[in-house]
N, C-alpha and C positions, 0 to 999 in steps of 0.2 A: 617514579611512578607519576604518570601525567594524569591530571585534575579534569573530570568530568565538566564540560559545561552545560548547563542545564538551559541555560539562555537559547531564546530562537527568536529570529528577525523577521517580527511579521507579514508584512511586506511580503516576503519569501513563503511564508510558512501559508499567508491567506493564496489558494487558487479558484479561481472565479472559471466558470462558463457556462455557455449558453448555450443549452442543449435541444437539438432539431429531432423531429419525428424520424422514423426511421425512413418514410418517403423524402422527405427533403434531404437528407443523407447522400441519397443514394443520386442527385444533381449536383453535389457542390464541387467546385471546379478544384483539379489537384494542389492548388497553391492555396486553396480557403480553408482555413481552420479558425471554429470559434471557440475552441474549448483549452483551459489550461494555460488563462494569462494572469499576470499580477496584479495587485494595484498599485498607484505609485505614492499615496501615503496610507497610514491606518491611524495615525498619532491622536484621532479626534475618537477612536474605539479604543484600542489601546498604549494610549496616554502616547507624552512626548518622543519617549526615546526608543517609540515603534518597534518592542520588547516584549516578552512572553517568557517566561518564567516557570522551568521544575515540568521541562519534557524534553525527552529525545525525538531526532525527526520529525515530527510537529508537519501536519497536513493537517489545514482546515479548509477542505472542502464545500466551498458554497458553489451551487449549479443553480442557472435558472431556465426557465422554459424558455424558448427564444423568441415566444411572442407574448404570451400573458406575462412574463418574468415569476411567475410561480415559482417558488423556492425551495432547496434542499442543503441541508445542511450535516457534515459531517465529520468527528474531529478524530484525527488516529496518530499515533505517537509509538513508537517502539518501546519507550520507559518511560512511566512517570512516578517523579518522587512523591515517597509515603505521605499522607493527606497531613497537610501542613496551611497554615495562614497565608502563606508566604507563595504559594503554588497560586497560577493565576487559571481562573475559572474562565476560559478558551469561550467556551459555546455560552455559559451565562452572561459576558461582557458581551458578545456580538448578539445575542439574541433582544438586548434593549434597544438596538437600531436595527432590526428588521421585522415584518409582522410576524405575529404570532400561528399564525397559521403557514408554517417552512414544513415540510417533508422530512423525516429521517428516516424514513423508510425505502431505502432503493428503487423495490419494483414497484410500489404505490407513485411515488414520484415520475418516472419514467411513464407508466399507465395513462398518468395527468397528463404528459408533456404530448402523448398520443391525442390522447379527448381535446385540448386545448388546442392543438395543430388545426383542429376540423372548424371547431368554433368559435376562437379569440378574433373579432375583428378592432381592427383602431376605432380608440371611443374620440369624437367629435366631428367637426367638419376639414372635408378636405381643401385644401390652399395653396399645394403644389405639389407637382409631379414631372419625372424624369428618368430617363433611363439609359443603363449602360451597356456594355457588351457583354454579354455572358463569357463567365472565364471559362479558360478550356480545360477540356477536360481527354482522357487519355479514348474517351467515347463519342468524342464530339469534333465536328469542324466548323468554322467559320460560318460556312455556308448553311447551314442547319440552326446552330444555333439561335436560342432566342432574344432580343434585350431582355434584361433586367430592369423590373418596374421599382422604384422608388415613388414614396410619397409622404407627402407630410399635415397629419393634422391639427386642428387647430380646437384648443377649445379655451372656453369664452364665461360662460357662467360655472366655474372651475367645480363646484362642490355640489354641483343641482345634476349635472353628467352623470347616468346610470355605471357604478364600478370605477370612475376614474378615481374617486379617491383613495380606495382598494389597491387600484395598478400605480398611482404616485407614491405610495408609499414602500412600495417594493422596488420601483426605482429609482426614488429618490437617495438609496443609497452608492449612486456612482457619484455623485456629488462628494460624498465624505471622501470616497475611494481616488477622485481624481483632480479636484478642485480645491485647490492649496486653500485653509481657512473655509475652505465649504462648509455650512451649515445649513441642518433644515431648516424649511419655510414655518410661517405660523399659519395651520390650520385656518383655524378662528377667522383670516382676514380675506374676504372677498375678493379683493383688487386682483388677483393673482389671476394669469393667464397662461398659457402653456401652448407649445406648438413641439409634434413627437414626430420624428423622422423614422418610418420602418423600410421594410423591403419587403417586395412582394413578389411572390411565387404564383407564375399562374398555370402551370405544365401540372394534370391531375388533379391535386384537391388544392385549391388557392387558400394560401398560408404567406401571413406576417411574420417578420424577424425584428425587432427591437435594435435600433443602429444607436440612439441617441435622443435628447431634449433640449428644451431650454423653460425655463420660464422669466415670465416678464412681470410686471407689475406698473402698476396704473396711477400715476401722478394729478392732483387736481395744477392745470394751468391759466395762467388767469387770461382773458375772463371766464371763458366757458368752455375749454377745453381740455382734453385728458396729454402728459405728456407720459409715452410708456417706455418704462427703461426694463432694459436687456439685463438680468439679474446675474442668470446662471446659465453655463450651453456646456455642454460634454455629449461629445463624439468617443461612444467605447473603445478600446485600443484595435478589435480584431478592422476596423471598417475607420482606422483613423489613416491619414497622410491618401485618402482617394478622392478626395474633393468635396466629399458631403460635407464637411461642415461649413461651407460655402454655399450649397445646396441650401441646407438650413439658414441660415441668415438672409440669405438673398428670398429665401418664402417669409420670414417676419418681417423685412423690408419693405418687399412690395405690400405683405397685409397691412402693414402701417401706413404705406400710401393710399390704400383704398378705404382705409379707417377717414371721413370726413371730422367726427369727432377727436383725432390725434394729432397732436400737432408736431412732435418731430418723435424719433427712435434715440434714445440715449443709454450709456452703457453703465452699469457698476464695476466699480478699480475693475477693469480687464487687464489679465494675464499677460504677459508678449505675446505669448502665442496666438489669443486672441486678437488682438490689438493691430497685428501684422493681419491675420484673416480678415479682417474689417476693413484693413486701410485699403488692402488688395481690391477687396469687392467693392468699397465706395468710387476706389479708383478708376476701375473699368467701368462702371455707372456711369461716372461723368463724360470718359472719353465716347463714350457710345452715345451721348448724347451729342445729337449733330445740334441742335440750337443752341445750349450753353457751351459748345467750344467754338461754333461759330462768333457768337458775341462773345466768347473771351478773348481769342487771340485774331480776330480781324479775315481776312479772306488769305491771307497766306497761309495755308493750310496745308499736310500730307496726313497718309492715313496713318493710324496707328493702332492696334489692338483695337477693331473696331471702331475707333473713333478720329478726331483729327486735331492735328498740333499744329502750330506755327513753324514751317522752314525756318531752322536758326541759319542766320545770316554769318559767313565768314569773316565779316570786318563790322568794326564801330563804326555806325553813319556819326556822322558831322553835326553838332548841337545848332539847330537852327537860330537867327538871332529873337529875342526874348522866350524862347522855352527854357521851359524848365528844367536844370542839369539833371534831373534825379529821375524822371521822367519820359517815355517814348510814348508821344501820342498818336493819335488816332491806329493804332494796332490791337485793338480790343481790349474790354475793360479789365482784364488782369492786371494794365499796366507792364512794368510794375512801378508805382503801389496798384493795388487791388482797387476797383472803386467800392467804396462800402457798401454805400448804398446800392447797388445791384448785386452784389455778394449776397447782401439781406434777403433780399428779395427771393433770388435764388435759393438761398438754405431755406428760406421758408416755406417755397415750393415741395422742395426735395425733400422737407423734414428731416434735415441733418441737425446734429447736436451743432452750436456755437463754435463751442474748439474744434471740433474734430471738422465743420466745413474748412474754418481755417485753416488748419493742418492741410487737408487736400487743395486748397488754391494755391498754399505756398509747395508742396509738391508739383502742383500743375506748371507755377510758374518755370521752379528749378529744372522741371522736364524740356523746356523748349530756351531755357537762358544762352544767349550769345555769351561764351565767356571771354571775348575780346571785347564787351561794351560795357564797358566801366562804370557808366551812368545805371544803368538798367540794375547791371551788380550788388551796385550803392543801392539803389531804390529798393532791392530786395532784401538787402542785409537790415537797411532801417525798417522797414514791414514785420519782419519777421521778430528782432528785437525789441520793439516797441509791443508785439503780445507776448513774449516774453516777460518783457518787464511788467505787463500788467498783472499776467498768470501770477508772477511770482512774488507780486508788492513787498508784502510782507515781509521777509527774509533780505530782499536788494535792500530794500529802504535803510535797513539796520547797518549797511557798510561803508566804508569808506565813499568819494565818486572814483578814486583810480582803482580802487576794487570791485568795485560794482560793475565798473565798463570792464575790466579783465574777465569777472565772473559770465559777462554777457557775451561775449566774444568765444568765450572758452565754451558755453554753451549753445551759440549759435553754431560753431564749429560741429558742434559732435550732434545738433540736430539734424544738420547738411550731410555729415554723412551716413545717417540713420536713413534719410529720407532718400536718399542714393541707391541704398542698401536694398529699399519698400519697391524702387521705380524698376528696378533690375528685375525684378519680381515679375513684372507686368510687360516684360518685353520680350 
């Protein structure tokens, strides 16, 4: 006789969507669906081992409006075991991280998602906008077709905003749902800034769809300026891998350029996945710039993704007498080595974080390296090892030197081909 198991894998058992009036409905292109995805942890609602206890088939239903995120919640199970300590309370554990005011009531919910379709507009100021092809549809061609408006706003005095704290706290639960160690914010503290990415419907009654966020928060830097780092960003699954969350980043980017008060954009521990998105878009930033590729890499130039690199040359020139072996000069200031001091200058311009301009000059350099000029090679392996070893003092210092120079080597190695990996990306 085989043994009932009562266990269910939250994960599976939570379904999320985001439910559209029934005008918007009846436009979404045959391949669009926003309803009926997972989340990819729950371990921060229920506990570590993402487990739920003393039901069969286990649906919990949470749906939200697809532009206010107004909420409904629903839990249905085919058997549950006799009322026990032990049996885990499904809708009381998820109801202390979402508001209190969710919907259980179907067609009251649904009603909402109509009223809200008409009147939900984005709460703050707008800071970017974009648009794509409309998908198609078995009613539709090319030619008829409308773009699709994207936009992204911004808001700035986070808790003084009529209803945004209302609507943060109803989205702030894709945070827990998709950002590994995700945790909420603290209320209580000011600094917090926020930029929402929706999508906008303008055929009939003009309606928002809720795609994603970020928030950031506000650094005093000395002497008199603010340094604002990039906290939290989640792009929901149905509207992930289409470029918006590049969209996004690239609108807090430029508003932190146009922040005179900010002095650069810096990120908390990012994700890979993040981390790859960022490098990408600093990447193309730079090449697009015709004045710092021009002063990096000299007037030998082709184009590149927008931008312009150095012709690598098929052979090692000839070390002039008294230069410097490690060095090719007058080819612009990447060197390589880097010159610092205009590196400076330029991240400070750009208001790039420290490491991470690093990180893109040594990619710039790798994009255009002759790999028959041996000098140039050497000057870039020293460059790059030398922030290495400073990033990582602590831990080198403690080793051997023939261990220390292995461990550098071993990791300059596997940065080289990380950074390979980023540049392929962009070609």
């Amino acid at each position: 006789m085989s043994t009932v198991d009562w266990t269910a894998d939250a994960n599976d058992a939570l379904t999320l969507s985001l439910v559209r009036a029934k005008e918007d409905k009846q436009v979404l292109g045959d391949e669009e669906t926003y309803e009926e995805f997972h989340p990819a942890f729950t371990y921060p609602i229920y506990g570590e081992d993402e487990k739920i206890y003393g039901y069969q088939d286990l649906v919990i239903d949470l749906r939200f409006a697809s532009g206010s995120l107004a909420q409904y919640l629903s839990v249905r199970y085919a058997e549950k075991l006799d009322a026990s300590t032990t049996v885990d309370n499904v809708e009381g554990i998820l109801k202390e991280f979402i508001p209190p005011d969710y919907d259980t009531d179907e067609e009251a919910f649904l009603s909402r998602v109509e009223e809200d379709a008409a009147s939900f507009r984005p709460i703050g100021k707008l800071i970017h906008s974009y648009t794509r092809p409309a998908p198609s549809t078995s009613e539709s061609t090319s030619a008829t077709s409308e773009a699709v408006e994207f936009e992204v706003y911004h808001v700035i005095a986070t808790w003084k905003d009529p209803g945004f704290r209302e609507y943060h706290r109803r989205m702030q639960l894709f945070i827990l749902l998709y950002i590994e160690a995700g945790s909420y914010i603290n209320e209580d503290d000011d600094a917090w800034e926020f930029s929402v990415l929706s999508r906008k419907r303008q055929s009939g009654t003009e309606t928002y769809h809720f795609i994603g966020y970020s928030s950031l928060y506000n650094f005093y830097c000395f002497p008199e300026k603010l340094r604002m780092r990039l906290s939290q960003f989640v792009i929901i699954p149905p509207y992930q891998r289409h470029g918006h969350g590049s969209e996004l980043y690239h609108a807090i980017y430029n508003y932190v350029l146009s922040r005179p008060s900010l002095s650069e954009l810096t990120v908390e521990d990012p994700a890979e996945a993040f981390e790859d998105l960022r490098d990408r878009n600093d990447l193309k930033m730079l090449l697009a710039n015709e004045q710092f590729m021009q002063e990096s890499f000299g007037g030998e130039m082709v184009s590149h993704s927008g931008g312009k690199v150095r012709k690598p040359k098929s052979r090692a020139r000839a070390t002039p007498m008294g230069a410097s072996s490690g060095t090719v000069k007058g080819k612009g200031k990447m060197g390589p080595p880097v010159d610092k001091a205009w590196a400076e200058k330029w991240r400070t311009e750009l208001k790039i974080a420290g490491r991470q301009f690093q990180r893109l000059v040594e990619m710039l350099i790798l994009m255009h390296l002759d790999p028959a000029d041996i000098r140039a090679a050497r000057a870039y392996r020293l460059q790059v090892k030398e922030r290495l070893y400073r990033f990582n003092f602590e831990i080198l210092a403690q080793l051997e030197k023939l261990e220390r120079l292995e461990k550098l080597e071993e990791t300059f190695q596997s940065l080289r081909e990380d950074y390979l990996r980023i540049l392929a990306m962009i070609k």
